[in-house]
C-alpha positions in Angstrom: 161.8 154.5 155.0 162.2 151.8 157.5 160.1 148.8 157.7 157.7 148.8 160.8 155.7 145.7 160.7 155.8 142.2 159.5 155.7 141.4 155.4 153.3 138.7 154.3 154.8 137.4 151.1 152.2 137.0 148.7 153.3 133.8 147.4 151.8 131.8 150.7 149.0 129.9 150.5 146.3 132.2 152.1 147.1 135.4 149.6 147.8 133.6 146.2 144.6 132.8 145.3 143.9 131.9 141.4 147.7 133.1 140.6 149.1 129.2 141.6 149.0 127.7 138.5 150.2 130.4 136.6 153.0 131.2 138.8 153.8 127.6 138.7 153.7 127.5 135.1 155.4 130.7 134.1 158.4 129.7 136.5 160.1 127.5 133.6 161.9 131.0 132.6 164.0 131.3 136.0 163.4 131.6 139.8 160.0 132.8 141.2 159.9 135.5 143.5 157.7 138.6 145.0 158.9 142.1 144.9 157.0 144.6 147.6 156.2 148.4 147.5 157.5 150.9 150.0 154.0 151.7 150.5 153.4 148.1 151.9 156.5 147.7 153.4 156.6 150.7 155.7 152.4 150.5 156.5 149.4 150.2 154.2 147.7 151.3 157.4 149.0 155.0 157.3 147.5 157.7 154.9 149.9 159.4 152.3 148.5 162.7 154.1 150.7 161.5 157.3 153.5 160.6 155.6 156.0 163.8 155.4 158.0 164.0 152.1 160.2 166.6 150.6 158.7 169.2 148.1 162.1 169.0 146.0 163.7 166.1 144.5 161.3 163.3 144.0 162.4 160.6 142.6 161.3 156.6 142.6 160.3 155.9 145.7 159.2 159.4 146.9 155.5 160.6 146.6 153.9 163.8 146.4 151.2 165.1 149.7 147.7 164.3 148.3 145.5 161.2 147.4 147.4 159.7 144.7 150.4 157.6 145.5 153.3 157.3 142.9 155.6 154.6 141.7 156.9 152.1 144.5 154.9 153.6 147.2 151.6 151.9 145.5 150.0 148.2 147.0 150.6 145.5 145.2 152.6 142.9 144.9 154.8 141.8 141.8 155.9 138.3 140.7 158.9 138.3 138.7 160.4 135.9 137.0 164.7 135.4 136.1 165.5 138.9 135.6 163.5 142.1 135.2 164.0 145.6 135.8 163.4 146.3 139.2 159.9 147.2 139.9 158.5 145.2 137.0 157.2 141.3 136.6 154.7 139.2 135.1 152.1 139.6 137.4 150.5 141.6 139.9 147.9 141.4 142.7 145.0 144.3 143.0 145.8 143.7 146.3 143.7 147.4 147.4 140.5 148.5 147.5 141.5 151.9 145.7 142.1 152.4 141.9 145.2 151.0 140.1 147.4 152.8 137.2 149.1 150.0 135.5 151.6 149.8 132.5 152.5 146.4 130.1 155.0 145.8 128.0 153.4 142.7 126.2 155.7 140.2 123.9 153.8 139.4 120.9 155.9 135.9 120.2 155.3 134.5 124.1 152.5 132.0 124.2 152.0 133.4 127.9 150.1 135.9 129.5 150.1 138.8 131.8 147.9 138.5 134.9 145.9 140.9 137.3 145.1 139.1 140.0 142.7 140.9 143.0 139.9 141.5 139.9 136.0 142.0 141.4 132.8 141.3 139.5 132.0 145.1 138.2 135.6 146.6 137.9 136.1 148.5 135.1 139.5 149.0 132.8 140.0 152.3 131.2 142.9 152.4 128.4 145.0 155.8 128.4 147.5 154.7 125.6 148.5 151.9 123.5 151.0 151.7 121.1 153.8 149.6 119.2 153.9 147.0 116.7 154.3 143.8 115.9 154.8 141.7 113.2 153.1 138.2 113.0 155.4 136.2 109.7 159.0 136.6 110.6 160.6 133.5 112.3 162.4 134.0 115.3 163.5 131.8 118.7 162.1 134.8 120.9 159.6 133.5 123.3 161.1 134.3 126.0 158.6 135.6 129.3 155.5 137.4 128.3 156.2 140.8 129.3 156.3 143.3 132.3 153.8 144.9 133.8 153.8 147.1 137.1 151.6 149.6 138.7 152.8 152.7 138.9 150.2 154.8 140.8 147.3 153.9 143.4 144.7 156.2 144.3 140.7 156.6 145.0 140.5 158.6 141.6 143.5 157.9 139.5 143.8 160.3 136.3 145.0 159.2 133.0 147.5 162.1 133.8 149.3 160.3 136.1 151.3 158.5 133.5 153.4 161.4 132.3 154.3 162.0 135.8 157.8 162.9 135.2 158.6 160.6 138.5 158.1 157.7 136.6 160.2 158.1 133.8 162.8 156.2 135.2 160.8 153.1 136.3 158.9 153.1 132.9 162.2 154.0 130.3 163.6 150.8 132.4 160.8 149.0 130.6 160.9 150.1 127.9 164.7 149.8 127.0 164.3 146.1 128.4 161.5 145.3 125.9 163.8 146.8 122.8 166.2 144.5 124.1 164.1 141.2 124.5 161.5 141.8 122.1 162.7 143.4 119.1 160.8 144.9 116.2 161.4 143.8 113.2 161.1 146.4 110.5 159.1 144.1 107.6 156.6 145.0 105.8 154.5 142.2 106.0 151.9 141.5 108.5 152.6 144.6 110.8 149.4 145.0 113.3 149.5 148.2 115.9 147.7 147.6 119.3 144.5 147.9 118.3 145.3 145.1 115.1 145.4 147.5 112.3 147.5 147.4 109.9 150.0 149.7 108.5 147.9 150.3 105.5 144.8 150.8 107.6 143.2 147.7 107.2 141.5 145.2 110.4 143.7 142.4 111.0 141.2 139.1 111.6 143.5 136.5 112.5 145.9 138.2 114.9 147.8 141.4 115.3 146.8 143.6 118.7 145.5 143.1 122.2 143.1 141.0 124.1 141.9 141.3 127.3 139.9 138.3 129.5 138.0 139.0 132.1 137.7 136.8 135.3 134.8 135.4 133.3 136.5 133.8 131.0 138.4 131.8 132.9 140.8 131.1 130.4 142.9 133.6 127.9 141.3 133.2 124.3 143.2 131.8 121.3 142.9 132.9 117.2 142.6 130.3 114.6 144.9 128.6 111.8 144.1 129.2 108.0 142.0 126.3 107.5 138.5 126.1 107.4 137.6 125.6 110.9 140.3 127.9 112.2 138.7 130.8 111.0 135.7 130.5 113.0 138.2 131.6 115.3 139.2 135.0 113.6 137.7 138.1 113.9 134.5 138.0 111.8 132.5 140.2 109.7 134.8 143.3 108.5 137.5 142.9 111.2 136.2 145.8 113.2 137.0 144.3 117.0 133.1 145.2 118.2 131.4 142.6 120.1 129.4 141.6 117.2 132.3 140.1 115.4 133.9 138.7 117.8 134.5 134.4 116.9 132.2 132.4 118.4 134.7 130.5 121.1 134.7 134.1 122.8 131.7 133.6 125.1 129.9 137.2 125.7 131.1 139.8 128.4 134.0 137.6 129.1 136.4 139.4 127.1 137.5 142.1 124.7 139.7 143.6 122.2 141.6 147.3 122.7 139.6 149.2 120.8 140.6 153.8 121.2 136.9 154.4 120.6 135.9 152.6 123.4 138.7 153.0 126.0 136.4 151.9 128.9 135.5 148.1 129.4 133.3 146.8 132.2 135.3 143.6 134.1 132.4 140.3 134.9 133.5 137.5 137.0 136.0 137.4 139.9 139.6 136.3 139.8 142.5 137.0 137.5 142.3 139.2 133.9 144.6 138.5 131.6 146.5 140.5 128.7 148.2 139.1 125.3 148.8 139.3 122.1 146.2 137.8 120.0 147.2 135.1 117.6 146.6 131.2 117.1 147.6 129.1 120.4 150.2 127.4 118.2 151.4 130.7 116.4 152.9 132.3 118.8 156.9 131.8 117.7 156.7 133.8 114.5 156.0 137.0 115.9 158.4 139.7 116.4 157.8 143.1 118.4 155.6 144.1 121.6 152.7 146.5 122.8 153.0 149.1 125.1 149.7 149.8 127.4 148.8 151.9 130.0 145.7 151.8 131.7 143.4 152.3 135.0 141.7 149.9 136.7 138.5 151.3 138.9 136.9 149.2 141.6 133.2 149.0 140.5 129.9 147.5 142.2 129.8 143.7 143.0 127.2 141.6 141.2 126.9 144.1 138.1 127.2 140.9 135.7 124.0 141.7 133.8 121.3 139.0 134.9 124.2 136.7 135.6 125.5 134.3 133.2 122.2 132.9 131.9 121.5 136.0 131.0 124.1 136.6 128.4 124.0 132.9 127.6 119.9 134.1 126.3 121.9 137.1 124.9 124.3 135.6 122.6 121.8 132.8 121.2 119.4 135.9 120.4 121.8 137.6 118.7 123.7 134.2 117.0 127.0 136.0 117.4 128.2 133.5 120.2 128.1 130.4 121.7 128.6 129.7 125.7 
């Protein structure tokens, strides 16, 4: 494919948005830069319908005639940092009005997040998979970037099934041998939370162990606690379940939440950038070992589906006493 029109680069001021500070931040690990799709490249203007492709041989980079664009032919931009595989970074911009499939690798011993930026007030985020381990009392010098993520598929109704697309095998075993690489697991028996912060003996994890999500809302990316006595108000509360009615306190309601397989589908509030990490105490971080793979889809919603706005779940949480805004 041959590129057609001018490339804006999404780094410039009028198309970075709220991702400035954190590309600014997360540029201590090596040189900043923006990778683009085919897709964008070539014309984000012209349907996949019009675009003639070959029947045989696809491959990264090619795309199958239909509604549902694969690999490097999706929107959106990457931000990379030093050196990833190709394809991959630390952040990306919903930069389309369509649906997004998205896959992170998340390092449960960086301090740092990965971003979505492009978010709207009534997305959604649908989890397909999550799995991996990591283990939360081994010492180690690994804290290193915070991960990849990349989309992998754009479309007006994205499938879960669109991850075992065996075009993407390439661009995702990339990953994935990168992340054995960079973020080991250690094999320990201590300590050991899977995605959702379980154990391996089947208990809840409270203090850290698994993935959070913030919404836009949040404006922020929540923190754990230490082990003394104020620190735990920052845990996980109650039996460890991650439902919203145990959630600490410092989490404000509908501003974030935990993966949770029974309830793969989360409503996004606010507007701006969501952001994905390991949960664990801000200053914790550098004695984890191991990483998280997730897939997931994120829907474009309605605008203004914030229930009642944020008084109204500021009168939510001090009726319920689970939270304080």
């Amino acid at each position: 494919m041959t590129h057609t029109g001018p490339v804006r680069d999404h780094r410039t001021r009028d198309n970075r948005t709220d991702n400035d500070s954190y590309i600014s931040r997360i540029g201590r690990f090596g040189p900043v830069h923006s990778t683009h799709s085919v897709a964008r490249i070539v014309s984000s203007r012209r349907s996949v319908d019009d675009r003639i492709v070959s029947s045989r041989g696809l491959g990264p980079g090619r795309v199958r005639r239909g509604p549902i664009v694969i690999a490097h032919e999706a929107p959106g931009d990457v931000v990379s940092v030093g050196t990833q595989p190709e394809g991959w970074g630390v952040s990306i911009n919903w930069n389309t009005d369509q649906d997004m499939a998205i896959v992170a690798f998340i390092n449960s011993s960086s301090v740092d997040e990965l971003r979505v930026t492009g978010v709207r007030d009534g997305d959604t985020f649908q989890l397909d998979t999550a799995s991996g381990s990591a283990t939360y009392a081994v010492d180690t010098e690994n804290e290193g970037i915070p991960g990849l993520i990349s989309v992998v598929a754009v479309g007006a109704s994205v499938a879960a099934g669109v991850f075992g697309q065996a075009e993407l095998a390439p661009l995702i075993n990339s990953a994935a041998q990168y992340a054995r690489q960079q973020f080991p697991e250690r094999q320990v028996n201590a300590k050991s939370r899977d995605a959702f912060g379980v154990d391996r003996n089947g208990g809840f994890a409270q203090q850290e162990g698994g993935v959070i999500v913030c919404a836009p809302a949040a404006h922020q990316f929540y923190y754990s606690g230490s082990d003394s006595d104020e620190g735990r108000r920052r845990w996980v509360q109650g039996n460890g379940q991650r439902t919203p009615e145990n959630f600490p306190r410092h989490i404000a309601a509908g501003t974030a939440f935990f993966l949770r397989a029974e309830a793969p589908v989360q409503s996004l509030y606010g507007t701006g950038s969501m952001i994905l990490g390991a949960w664990d105490g801000q200053d914790a971080f550098r004695d984890n070992f191991g990483f998280y793979e997730v897939s997931f889809i994120l829907r474009r919603g309605q605008a203004g589906s914030w229930p009642n706005g944020p008084v109204g779940l500021r009168e939510q949480a001090r009726a319920t006493k689970d939270h304080v805004i």
